[in-house]
CHARMM internal coordinates of N, CA and C (Angstrom, degrees):
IC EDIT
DIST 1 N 1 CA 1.4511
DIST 1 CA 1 C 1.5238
ANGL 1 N 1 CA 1 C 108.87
DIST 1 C 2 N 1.1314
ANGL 1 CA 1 C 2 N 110.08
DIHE 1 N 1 CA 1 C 2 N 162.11
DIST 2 N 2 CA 1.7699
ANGL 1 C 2 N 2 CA 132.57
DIHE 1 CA 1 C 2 N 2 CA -177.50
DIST 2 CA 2 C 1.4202
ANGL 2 N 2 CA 2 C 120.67
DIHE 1 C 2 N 2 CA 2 C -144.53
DIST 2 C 3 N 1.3666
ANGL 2 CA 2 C 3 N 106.89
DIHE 2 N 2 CA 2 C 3 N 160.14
DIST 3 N 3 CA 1.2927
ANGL 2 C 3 N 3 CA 111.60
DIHE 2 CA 2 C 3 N 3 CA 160.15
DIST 3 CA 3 C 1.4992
ANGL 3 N 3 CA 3 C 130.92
DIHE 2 C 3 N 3 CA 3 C -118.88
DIST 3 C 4 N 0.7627
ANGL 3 CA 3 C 4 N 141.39
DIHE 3 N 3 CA 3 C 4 N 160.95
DIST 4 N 4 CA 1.4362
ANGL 3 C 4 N 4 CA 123.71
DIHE 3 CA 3 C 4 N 4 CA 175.16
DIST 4 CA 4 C 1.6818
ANGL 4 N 4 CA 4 C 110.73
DIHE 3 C 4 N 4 CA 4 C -168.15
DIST 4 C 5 N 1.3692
ANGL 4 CA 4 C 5 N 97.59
DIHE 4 N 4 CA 4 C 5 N 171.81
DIST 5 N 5 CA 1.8985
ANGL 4 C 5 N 5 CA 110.81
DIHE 4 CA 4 C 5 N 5 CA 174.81
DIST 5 CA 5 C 1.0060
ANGL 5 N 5 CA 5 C 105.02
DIHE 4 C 5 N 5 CA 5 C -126.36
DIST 5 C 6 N 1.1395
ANGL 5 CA 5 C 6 N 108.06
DIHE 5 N 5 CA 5 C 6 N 136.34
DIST 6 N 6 CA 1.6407
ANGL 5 C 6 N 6 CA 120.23
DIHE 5 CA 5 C 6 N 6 CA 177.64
DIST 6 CA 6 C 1.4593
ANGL 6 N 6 CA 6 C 106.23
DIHE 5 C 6 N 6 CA 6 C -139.19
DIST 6 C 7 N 1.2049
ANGL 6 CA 6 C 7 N 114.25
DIHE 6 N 6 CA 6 C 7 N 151.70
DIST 7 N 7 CA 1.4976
ANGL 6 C 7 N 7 CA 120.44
DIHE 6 CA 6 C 7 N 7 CA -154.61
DIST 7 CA 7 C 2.1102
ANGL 7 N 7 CA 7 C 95.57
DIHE 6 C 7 N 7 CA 7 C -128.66
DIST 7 C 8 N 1.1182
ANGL 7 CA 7 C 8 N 111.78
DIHE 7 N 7 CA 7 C 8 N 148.76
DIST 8 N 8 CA 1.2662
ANGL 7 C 8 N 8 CA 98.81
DIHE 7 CA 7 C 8 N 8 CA 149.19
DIST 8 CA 8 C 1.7794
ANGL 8 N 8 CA 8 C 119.39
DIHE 7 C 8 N 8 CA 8 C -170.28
DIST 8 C 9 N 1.0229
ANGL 8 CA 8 C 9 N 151.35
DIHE 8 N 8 CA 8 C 9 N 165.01
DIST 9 N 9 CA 1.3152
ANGL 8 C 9 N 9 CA 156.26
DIHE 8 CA 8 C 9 N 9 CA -126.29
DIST 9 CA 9 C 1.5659
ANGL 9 N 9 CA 9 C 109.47
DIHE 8 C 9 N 9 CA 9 C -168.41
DIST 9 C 10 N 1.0689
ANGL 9 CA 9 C 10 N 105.04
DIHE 9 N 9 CA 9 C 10 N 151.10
DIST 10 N 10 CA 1.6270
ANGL 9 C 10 N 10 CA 143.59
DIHE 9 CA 9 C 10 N 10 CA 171.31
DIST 10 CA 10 C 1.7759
ANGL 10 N 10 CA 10 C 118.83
DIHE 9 C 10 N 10 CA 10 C -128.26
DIST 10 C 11 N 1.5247
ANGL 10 CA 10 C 11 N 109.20
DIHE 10 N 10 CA 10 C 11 N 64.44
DIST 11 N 11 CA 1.4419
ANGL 10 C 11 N 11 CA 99.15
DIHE 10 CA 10 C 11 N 11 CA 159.00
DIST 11 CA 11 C 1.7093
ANGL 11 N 11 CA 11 C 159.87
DIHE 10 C 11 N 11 CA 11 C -58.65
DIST 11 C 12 N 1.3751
ANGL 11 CA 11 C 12 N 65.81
DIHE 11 N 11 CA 11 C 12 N -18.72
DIST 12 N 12 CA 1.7936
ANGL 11 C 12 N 12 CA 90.37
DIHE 11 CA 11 C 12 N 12 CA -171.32
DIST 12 CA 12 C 1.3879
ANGL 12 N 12 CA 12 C 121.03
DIHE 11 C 12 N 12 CA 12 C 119.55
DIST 12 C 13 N 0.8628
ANGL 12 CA 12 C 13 N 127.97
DIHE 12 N 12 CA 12 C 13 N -157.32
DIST 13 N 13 CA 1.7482
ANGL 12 C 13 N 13 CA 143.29
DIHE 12 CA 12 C 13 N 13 CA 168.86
DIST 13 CA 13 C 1.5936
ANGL 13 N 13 CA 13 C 97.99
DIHE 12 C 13 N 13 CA 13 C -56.09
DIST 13 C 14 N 1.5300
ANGL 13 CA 13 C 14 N 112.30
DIHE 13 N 13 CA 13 C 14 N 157.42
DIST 14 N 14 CA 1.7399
ANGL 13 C 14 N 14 CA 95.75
DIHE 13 CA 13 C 14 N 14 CA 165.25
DIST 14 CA 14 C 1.5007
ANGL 14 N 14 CA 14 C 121.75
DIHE 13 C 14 N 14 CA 14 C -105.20
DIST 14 C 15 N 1.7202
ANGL 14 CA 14 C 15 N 93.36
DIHE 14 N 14 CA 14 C 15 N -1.44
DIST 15 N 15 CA 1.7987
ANGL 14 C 15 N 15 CA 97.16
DIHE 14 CA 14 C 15 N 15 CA 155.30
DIST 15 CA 15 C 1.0600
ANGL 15 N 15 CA 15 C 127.34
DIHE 14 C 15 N 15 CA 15 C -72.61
DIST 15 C 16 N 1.3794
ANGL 15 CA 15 C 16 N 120.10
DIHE 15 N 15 CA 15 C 16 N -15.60
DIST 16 N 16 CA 1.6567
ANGL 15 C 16 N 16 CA 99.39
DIHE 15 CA 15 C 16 N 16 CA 176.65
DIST 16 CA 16 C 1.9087
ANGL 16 N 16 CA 16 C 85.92
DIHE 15 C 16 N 16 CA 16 C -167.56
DIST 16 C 17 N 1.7011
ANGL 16 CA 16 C 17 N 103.90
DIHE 16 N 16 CA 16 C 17 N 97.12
DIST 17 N 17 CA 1.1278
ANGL 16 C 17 N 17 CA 79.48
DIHE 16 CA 16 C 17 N 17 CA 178.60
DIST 17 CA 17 C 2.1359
ANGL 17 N 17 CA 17 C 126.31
DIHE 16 C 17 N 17 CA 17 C -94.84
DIST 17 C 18 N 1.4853
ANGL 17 CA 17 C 18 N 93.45
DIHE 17 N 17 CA 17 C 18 N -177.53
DIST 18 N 18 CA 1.7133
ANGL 17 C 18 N 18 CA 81.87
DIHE 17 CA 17 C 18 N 18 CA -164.64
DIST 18 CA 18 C 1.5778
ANGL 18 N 18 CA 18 C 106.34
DIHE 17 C 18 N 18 CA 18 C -112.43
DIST 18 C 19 N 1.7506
ANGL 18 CA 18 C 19 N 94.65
DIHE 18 N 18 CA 18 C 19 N 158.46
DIST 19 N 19 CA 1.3820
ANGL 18 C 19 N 19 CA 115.99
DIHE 18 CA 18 C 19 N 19 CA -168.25
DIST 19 CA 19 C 1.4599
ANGL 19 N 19 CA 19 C 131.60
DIHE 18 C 19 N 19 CA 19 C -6.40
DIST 19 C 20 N 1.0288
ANGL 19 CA 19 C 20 N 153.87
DIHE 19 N 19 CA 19 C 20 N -142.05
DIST 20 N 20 CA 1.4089
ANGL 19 C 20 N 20 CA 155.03
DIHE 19 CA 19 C 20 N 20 CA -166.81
DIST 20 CA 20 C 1.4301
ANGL 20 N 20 CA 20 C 94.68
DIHE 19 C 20 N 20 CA 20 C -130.23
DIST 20 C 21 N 1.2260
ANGL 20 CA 20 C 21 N 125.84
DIHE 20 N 20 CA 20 C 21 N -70.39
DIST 21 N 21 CA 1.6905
ANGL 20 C 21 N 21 CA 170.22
DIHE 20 CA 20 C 21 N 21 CA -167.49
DIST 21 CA 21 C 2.1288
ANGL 21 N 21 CA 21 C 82.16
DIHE 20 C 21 N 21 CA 21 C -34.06
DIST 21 C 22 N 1.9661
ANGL 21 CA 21 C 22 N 90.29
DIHE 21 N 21 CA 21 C 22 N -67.69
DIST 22 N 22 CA 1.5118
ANGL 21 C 22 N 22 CA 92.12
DIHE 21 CA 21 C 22 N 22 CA -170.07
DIST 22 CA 22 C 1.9846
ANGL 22 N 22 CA 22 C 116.46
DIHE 21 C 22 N 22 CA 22 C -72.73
DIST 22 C 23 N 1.5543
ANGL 22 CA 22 C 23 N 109.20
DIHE 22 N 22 CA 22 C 23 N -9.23
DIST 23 N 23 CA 1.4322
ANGL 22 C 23 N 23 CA 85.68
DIHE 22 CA 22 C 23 N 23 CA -166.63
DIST 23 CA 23 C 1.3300
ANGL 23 N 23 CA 23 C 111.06
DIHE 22 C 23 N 23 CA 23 C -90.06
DIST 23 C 24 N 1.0767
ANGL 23 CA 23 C 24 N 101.79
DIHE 23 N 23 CA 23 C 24 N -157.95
DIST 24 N 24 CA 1.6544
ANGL 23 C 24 N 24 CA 94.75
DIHE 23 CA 23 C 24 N 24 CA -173.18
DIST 24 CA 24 C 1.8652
ANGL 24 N 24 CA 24 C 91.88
DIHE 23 C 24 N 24 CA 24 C -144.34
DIST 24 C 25 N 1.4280
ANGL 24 CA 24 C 25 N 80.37
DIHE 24 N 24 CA 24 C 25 N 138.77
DIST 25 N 25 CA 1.9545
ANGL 24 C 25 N 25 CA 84.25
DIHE 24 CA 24 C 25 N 25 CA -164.06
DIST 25 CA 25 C 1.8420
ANGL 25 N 25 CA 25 C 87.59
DIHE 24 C 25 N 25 CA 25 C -148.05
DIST 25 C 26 N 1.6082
ANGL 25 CA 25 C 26 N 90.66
DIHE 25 N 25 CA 25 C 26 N 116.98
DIST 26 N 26 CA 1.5133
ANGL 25 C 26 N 26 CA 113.60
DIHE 25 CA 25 C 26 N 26 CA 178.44
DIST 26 CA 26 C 1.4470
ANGL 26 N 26 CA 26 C 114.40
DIHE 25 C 26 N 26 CA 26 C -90.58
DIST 26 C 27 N 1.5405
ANGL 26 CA 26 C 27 N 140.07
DIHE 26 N 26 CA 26 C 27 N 141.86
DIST 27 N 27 CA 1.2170
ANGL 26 C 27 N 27 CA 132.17
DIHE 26 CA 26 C 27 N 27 CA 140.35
DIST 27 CA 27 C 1.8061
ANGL 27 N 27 CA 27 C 118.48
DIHE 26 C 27 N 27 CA 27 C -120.74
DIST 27 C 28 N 1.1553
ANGL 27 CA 27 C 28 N 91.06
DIHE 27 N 27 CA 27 C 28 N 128.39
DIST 28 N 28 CA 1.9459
ANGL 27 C 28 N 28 CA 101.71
DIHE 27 CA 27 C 28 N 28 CA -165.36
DIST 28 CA 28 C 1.4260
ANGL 28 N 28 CA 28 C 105.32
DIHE 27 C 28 N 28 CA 28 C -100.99
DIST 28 C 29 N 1.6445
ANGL 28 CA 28 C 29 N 125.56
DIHE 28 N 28 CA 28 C 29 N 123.46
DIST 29 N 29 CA 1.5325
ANGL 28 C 29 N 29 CA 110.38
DIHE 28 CA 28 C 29 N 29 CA 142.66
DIST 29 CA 29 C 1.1912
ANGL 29 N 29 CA 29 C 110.80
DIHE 28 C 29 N 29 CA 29 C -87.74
DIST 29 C 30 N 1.2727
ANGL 29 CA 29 C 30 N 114.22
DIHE 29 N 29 CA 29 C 30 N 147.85
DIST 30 N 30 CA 1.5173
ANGL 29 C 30 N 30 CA 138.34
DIHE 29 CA 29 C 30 N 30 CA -176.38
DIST 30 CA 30 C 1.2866
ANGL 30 N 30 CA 30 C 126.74
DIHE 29 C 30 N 30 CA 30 C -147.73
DIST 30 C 31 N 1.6471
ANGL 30 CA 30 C 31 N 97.82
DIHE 30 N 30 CA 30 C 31 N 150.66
DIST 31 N 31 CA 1.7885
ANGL 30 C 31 N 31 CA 98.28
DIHE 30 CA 30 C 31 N 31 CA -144.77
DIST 31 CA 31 C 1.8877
ANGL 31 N 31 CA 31 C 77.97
DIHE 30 C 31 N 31 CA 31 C -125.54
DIST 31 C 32 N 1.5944
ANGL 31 CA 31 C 32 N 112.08
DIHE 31 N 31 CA 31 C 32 N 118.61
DIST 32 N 32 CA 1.6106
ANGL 31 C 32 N 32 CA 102.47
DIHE 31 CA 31 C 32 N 32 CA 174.77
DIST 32 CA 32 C 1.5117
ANGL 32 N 32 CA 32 C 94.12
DIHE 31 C 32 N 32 CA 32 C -106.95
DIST 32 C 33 N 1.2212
ANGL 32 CA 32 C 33 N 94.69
DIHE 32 N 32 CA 32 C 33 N 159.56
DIST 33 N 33 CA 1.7498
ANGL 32 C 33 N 33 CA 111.24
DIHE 32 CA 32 C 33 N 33 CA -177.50
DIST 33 CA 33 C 1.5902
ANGL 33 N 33 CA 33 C 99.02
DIHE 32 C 33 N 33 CA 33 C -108.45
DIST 33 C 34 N 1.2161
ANGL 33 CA 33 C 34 N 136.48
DIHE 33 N 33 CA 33 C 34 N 134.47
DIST 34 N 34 CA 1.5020
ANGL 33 C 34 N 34 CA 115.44
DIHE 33 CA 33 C 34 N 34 CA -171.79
DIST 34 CA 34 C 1.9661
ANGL 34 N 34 CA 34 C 84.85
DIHE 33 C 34 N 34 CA 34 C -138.82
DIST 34 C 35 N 0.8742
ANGL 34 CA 34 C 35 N 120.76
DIHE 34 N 34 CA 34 C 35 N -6.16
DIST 35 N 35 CA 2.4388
ANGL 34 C 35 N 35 CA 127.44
DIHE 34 CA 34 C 35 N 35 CA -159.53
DIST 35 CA 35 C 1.5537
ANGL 35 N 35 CA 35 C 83.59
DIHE 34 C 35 N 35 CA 35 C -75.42
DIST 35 C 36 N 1.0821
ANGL 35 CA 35 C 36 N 129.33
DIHE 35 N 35 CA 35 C 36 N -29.65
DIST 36 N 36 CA 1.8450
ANGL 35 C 36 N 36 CA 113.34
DIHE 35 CA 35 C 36 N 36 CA -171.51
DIST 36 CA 36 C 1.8319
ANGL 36 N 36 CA 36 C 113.29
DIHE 35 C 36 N 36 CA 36 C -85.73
DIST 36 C 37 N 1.3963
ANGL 36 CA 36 C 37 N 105.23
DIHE 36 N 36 CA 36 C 37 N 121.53
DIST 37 N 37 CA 1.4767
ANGL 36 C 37 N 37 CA 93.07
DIHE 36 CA 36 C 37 N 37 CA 176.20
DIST 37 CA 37 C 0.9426
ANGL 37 N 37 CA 37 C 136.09
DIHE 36 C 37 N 37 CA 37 C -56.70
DIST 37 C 38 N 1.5778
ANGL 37 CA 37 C 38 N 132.66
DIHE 37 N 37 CA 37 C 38 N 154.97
DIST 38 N 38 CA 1.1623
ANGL 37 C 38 N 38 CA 132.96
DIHE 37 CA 37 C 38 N 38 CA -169.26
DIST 38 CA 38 C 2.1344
ANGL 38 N 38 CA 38 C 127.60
DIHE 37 C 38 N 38 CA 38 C 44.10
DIST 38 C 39 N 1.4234
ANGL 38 CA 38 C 39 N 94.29
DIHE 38 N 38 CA 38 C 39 N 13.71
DIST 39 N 39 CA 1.7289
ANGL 38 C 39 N 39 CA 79.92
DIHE 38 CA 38 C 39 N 39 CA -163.66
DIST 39 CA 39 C 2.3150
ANGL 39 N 39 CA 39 C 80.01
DIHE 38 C 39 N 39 CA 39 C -136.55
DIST 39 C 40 N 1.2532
ANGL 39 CA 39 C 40 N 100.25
DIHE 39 N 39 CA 39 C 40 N 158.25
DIST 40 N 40 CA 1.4584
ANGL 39 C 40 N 40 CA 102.25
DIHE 39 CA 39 C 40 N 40 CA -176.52
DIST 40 CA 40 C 1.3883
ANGL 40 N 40 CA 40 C 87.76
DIHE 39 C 40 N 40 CA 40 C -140.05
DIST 40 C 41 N 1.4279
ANGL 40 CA 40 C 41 N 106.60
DIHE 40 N 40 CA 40 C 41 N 134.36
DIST 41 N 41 CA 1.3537
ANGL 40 C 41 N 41 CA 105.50
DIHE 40 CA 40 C 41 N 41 CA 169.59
DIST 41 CA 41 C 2.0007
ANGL 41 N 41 CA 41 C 106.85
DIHE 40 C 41 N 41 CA 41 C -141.73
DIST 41 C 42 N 1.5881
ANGL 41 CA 41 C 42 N 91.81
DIHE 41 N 41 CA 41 C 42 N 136.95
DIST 42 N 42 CA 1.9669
ANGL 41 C 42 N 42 CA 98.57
DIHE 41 CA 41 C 42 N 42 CA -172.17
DIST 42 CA 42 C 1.5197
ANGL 42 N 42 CA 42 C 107.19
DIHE 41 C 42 N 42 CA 42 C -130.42
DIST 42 C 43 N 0.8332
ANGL 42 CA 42 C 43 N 92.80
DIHE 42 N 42 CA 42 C 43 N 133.23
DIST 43 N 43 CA 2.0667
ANGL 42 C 43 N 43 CA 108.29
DIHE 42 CA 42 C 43 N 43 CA -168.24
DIST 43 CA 43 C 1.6571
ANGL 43 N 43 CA 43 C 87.33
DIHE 42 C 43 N 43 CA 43 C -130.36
DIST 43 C 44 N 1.5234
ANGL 43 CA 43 C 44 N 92.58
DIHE 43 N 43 CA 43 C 44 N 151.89
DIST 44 N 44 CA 1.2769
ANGL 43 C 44 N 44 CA 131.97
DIHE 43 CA 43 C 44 N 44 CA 168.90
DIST 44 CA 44 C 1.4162
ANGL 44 N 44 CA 44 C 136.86
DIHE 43 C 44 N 44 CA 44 C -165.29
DIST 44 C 45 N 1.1011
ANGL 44 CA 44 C 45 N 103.91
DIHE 44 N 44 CA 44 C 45 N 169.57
DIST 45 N 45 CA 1.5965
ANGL 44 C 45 N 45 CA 102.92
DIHE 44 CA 44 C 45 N 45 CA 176.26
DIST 45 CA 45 C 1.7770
ANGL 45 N 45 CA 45 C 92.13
DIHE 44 C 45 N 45 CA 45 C -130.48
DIST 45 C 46 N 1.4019
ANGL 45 CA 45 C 46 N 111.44
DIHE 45 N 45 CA 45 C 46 N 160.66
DIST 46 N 46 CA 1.3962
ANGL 45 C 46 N 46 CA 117.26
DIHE 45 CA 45 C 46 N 46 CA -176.11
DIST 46 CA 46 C 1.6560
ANGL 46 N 46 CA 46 C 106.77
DIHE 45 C 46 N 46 CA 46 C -160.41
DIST 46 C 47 N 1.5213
ANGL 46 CA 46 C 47 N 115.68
DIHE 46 N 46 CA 46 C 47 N 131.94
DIST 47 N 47 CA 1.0115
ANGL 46 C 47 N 47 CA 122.80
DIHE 46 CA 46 C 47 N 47 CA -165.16
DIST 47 CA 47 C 1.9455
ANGL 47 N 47 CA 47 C 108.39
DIHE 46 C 47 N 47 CA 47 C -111.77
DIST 47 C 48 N 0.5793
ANGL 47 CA 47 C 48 N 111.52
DIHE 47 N 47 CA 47 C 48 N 117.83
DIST 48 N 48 CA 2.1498
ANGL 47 C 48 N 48 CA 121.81
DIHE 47 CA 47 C 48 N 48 CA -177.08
DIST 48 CA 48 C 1.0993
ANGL 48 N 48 CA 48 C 105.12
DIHE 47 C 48 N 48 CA 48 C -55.61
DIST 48 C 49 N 1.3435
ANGL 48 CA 48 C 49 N 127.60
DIHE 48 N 48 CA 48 C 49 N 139.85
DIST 49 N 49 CA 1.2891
ANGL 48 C 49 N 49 CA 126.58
DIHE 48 CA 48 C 49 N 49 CA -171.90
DIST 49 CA 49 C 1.5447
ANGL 49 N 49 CA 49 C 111.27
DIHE 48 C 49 N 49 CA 49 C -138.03
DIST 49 C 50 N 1.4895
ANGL 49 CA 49 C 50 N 102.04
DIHE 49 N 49 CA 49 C 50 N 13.43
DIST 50 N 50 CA 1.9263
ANGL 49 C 50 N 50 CA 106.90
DIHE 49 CA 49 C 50 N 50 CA 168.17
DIST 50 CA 50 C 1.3607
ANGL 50 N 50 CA 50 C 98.04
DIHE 49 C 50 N 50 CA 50 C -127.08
DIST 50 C 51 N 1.2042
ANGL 50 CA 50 C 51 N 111.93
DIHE 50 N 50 CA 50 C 51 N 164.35
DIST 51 N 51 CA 1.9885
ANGL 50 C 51 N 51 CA 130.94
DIHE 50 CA 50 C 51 N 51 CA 170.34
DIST 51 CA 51 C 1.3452
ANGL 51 N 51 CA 51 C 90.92
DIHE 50 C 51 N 51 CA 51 C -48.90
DIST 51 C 52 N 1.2198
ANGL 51 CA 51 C 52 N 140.93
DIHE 51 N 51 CA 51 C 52 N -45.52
DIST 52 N 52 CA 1.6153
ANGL 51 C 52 N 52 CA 142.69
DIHE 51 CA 51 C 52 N 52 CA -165.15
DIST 52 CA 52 C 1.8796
ANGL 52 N 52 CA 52 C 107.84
DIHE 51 C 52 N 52 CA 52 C -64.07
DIST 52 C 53 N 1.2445
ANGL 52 CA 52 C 53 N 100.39
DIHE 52 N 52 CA 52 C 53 N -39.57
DIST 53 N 53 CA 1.5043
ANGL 52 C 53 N 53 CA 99.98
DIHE 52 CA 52 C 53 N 53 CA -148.82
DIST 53 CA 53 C 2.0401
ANGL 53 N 53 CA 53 C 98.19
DIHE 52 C 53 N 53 CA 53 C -87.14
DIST 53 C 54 N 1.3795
ANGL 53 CA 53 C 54 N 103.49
DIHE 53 N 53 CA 53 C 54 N 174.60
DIST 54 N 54 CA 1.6339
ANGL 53 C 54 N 54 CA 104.44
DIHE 53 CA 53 C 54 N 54 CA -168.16
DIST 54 CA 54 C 1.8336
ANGL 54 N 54 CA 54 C 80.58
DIHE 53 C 54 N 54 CA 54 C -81.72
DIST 54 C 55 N 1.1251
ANGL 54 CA 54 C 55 N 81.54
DIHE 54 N 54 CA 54 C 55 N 178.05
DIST 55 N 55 CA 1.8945
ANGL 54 C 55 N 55 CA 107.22
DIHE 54 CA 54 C 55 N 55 CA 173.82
DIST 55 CA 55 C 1.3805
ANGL 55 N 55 CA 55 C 112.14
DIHE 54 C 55 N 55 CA 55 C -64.03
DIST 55 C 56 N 1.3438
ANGL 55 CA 55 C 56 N 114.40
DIHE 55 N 55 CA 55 C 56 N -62.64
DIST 56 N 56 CA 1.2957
ANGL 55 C 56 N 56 CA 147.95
DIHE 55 CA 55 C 56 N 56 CA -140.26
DIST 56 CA 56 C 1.3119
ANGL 56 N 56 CA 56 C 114.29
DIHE 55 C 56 N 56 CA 56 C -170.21
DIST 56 C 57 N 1.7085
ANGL 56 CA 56 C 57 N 102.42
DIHE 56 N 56 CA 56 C 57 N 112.23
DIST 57 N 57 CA 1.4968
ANGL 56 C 57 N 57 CA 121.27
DIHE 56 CA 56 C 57 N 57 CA -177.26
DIST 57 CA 57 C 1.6403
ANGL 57 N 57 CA 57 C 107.39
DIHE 56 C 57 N 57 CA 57 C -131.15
DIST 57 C 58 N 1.4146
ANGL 57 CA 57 C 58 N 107.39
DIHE 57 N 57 CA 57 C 58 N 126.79
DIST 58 N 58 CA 1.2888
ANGL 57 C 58 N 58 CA 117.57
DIHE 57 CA 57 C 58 N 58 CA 167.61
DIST 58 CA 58 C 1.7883
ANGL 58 N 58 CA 58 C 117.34
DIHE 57 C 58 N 58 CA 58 C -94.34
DIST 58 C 59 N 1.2722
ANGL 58 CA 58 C 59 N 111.60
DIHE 58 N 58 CA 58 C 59 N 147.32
DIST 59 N 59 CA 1.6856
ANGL 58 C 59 N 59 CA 117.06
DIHE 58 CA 58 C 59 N 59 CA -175.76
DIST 59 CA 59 C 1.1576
ANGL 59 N 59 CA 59 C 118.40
DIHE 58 C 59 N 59 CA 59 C -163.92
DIST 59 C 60 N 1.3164
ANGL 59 CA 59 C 60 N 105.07
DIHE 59 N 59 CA 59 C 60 N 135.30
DIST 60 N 60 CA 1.9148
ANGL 59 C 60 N 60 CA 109.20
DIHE 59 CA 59 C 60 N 60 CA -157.34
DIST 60 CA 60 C 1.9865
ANGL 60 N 60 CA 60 C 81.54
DIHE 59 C 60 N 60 CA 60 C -138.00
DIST 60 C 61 N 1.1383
ANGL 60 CA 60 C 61 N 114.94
DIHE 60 N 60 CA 60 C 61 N 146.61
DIST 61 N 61 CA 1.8171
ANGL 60 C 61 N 61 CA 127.93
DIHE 60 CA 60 C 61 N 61 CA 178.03
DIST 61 CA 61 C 1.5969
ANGL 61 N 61 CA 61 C 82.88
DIHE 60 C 61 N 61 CA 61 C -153.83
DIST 61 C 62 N 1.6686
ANGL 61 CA 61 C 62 N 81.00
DIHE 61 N 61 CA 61 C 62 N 141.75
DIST 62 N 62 CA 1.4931
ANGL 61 C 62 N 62 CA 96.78
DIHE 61 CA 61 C 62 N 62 CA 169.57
DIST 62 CA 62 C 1.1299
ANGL 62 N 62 CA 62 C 112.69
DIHE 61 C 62 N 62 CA 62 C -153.82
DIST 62 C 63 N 1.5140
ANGL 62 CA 62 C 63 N 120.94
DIHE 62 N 62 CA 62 C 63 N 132.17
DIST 63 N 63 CA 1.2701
ANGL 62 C 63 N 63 CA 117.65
DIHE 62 CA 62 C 63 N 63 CA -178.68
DIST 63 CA 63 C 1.5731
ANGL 63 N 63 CA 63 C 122.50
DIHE 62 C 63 N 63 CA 63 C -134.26
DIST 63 C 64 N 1.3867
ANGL 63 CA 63 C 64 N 129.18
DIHE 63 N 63 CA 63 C 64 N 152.07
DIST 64 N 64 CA 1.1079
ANGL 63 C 64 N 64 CA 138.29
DIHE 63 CA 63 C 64 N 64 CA -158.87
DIST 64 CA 64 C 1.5568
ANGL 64 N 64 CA 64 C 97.28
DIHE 63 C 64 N 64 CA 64 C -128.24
DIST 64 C 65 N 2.0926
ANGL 64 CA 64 C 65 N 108.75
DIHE 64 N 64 CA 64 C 65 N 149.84
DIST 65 N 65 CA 1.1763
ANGL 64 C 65 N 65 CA 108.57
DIHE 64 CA 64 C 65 N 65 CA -171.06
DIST 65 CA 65 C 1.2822
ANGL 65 N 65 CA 65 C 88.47
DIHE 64 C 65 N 65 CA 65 C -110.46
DIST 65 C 66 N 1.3678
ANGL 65 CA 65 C 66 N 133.67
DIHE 65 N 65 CA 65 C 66 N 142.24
DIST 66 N 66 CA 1.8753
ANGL 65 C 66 N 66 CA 129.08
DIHE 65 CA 65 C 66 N 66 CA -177.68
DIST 66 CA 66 C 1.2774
ANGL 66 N 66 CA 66 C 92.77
DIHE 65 C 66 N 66 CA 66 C -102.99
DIST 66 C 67 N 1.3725
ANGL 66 CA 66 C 67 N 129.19
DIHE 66 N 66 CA 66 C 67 N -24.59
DIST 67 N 67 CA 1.7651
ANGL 66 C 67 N 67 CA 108.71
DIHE 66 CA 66 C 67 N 67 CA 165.54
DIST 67 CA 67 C 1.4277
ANGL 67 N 67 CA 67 C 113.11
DIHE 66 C 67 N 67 CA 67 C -90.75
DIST 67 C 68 N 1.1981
ANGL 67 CA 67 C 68 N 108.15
DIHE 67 N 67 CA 67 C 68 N 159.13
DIST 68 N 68 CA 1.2859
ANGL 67 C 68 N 68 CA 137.90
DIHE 67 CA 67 C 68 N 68 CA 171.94
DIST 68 CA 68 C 1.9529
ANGL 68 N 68 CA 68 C 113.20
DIHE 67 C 68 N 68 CA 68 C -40.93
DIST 68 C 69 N 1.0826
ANGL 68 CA 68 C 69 N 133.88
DIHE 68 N 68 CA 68 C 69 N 71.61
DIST 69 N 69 CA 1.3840
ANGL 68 C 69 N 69 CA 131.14
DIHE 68 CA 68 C 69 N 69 CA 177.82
DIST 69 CA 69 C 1.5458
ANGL 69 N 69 CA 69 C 115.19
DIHE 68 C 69 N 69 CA 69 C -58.98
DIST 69 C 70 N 1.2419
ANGL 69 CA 69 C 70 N 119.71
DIHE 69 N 69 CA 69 C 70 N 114.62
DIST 70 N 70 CA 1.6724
ANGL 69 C 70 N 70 CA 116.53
DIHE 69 CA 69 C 70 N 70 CA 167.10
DIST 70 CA 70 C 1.5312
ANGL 70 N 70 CA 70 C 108.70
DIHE 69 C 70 N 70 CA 70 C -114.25
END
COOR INIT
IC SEED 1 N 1 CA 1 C
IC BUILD
């Protein structure tokens, strides 16, 4: 197991991106599970940090390896 921060954003277009107010800018703690073979699993919770973004966002990804890892 781990911990980690992960950050992530919504600027806009990359021609012209928009205001502060409108983007939406995430920061997540996250707890990855990595002890189960072949399968990775990362949860978080993440809190918005512009007028744009939600309050409070939950997020779970999970992924599985279909080959054989040694």
């Amino acid at each position: 197991m781990s911990l980690g921060i992960e950050y992530y954003s919504n600027l806009g277009p990359l021609r012209a991106f928009v205001p502060w107010r409108e983007q939406e800018q995430y920061i997540y703690e996250v707890l990855n599970v990595l002890s189960v073979k072949r399968l990775e699993l990362n949860f978080g919770v993440g809190e918005g940090l512009s007028d744009a973004s939600n309050q409070l966002v939950v997020k779970a990804i999970v992924g599985y390896a279909w080959e054989k890892v040694e």
